[in-house]
C-alpha positions in Angstrom: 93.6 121.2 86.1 93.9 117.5 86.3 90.8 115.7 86.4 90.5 112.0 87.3 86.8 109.9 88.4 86.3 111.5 91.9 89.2 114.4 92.0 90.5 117.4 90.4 94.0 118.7 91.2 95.2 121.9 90.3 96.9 124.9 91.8 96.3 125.9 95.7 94.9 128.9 96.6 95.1 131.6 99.1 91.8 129.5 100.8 93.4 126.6 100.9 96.4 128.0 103.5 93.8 127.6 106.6 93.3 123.9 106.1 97.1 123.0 104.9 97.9 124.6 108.1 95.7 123.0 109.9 97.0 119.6 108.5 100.8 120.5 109.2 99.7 120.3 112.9 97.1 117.2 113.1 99.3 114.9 115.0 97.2 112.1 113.9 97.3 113.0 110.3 101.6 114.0 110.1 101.7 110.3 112.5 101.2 108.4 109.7 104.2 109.1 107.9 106.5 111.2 109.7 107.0 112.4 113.7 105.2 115.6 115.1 106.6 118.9 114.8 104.3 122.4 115.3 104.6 124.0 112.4 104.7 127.9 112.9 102.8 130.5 111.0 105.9 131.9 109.9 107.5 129.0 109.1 104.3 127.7 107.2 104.1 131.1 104.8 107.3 131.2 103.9 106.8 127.1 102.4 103.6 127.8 100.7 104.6 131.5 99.6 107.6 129.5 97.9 106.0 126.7 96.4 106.3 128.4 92.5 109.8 129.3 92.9 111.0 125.7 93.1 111.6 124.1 90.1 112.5 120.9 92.3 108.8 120.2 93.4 105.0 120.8 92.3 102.2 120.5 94.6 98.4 120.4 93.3 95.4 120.3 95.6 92.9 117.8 95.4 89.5 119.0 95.5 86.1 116.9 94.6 85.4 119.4 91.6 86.9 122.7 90.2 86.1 125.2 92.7 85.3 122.5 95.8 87.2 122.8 99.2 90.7 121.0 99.4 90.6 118.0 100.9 94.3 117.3 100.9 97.4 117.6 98.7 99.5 115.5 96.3 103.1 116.5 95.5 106.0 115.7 93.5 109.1 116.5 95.1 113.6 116.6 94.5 112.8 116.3 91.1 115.8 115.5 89.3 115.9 116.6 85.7 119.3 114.5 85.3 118.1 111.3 86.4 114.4 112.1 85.5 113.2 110.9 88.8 110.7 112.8 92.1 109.4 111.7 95.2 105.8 111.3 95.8 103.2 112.5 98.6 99.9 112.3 99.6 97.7 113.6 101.7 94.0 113.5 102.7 93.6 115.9 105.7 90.9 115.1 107.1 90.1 111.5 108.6 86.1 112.0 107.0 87.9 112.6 103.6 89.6 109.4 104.0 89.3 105.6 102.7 86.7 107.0 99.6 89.3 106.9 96.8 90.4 110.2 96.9 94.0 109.5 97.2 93.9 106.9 95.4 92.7 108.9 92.1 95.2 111.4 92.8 97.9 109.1 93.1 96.9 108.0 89.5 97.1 111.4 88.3 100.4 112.6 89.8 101.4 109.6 88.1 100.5 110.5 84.7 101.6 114.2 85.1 104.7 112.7 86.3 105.1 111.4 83.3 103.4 113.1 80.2 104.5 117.0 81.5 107.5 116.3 83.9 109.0 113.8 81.5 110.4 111.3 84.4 111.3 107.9 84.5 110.5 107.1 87.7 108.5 108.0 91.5 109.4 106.7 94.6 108.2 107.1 98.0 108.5 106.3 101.2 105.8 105.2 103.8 105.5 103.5 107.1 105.4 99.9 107.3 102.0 100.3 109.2 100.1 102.8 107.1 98.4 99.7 105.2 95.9 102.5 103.4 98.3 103.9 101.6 100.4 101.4 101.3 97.6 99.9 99.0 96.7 102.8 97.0 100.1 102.8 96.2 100.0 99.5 95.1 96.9 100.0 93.0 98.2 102.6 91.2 101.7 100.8 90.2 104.0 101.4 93.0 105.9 98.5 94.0 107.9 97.6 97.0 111.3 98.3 96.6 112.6 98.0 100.4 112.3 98.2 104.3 114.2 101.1 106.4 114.3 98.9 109.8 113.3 101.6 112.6 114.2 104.6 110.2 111.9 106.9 112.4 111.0 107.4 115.7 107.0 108.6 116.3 104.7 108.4 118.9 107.6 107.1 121.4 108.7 103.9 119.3 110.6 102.8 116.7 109.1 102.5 113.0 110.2 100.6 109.8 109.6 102.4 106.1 108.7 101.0 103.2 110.3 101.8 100.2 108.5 101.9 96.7 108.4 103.0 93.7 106.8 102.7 90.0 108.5 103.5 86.8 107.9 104.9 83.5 106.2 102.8 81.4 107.7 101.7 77.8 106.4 102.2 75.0 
């Protein structure tokens, strides 16, 4: 386990497949990054039933102590052991959960697991332009702006630009 100032993250659990689920299809939640799709039950097992076979991503849930509920999920994803380099995500399922620093501390330590156990050089990530909460707890935890995807997606019947960022290693 990973333990930061208000979150642990560590391995998900068979108990923790009701409320991922429930996340996959909180069009409110998915909204803020990405457009709606139901996810099916099928569908849904076989993504978290594979998570340990894929060398290309880890996810860790984020709880408020060892054995508390989940409250959301960071991951590290495409890592590339060539160019030492993953893609960040985030999540905090439930709107209650959010704007306490919970993400925010589990942004810090993805970072540092991203760097002192996954040995890579860099994160990036992408968000939308209008998600200004995460877009500052990236910022607070290193991530800078890299870019803008003009109406790269289409949610909620409109267009949507992404923001690019990223942090790297540090040196030293």
């Amino acid at each position: 386990m990973l333990k930061g100032e208000k979150v642990v993250l560590g391995a998900l659990g068979p108990s923790d497949m009701g409320p991922l689920f429930k996340w996959a299809n909180d069009v409110d939640s998915i909204s803020l990054d990405t457009a709606y799709r139901p996810v099916d039950w099928v569908g849904f097992n076989n993504w978290f039933t594979g998570l340990g076979k894929d060398a290309s991503k880890v996810v860790f849930a984020i709880r408020r102590g060892d054995s508390a509920p989940i409250v959301g999920y960071v991951q590290i994803i495409n890592i590339n052991a060539v160019h030492r380099s993953g893609e960040l995500g985030v999540r905090i399922g439930d709107e209650a959960d959010r704007n306490q620093g919970l993400g925010r501390d589990a942004i810090r330590l993805a970072v540092r697991y991203a760097w002192d156990h996954l040995n890579l050089n860099r994160l990036m990530l992408t968000t939308l332009r209008t998600n200004l909460r995460a877009i500052a707890a990236y910022r607070a935890s290193g991530f800078k702006r890299e870019g803008l995807m003009r109406r790269a997606t289409f949610i909620d019947g409109a267009w949507r630009d992404v923001v690019i960022m990223a942090i790297l290693r540090p040196r030293g």
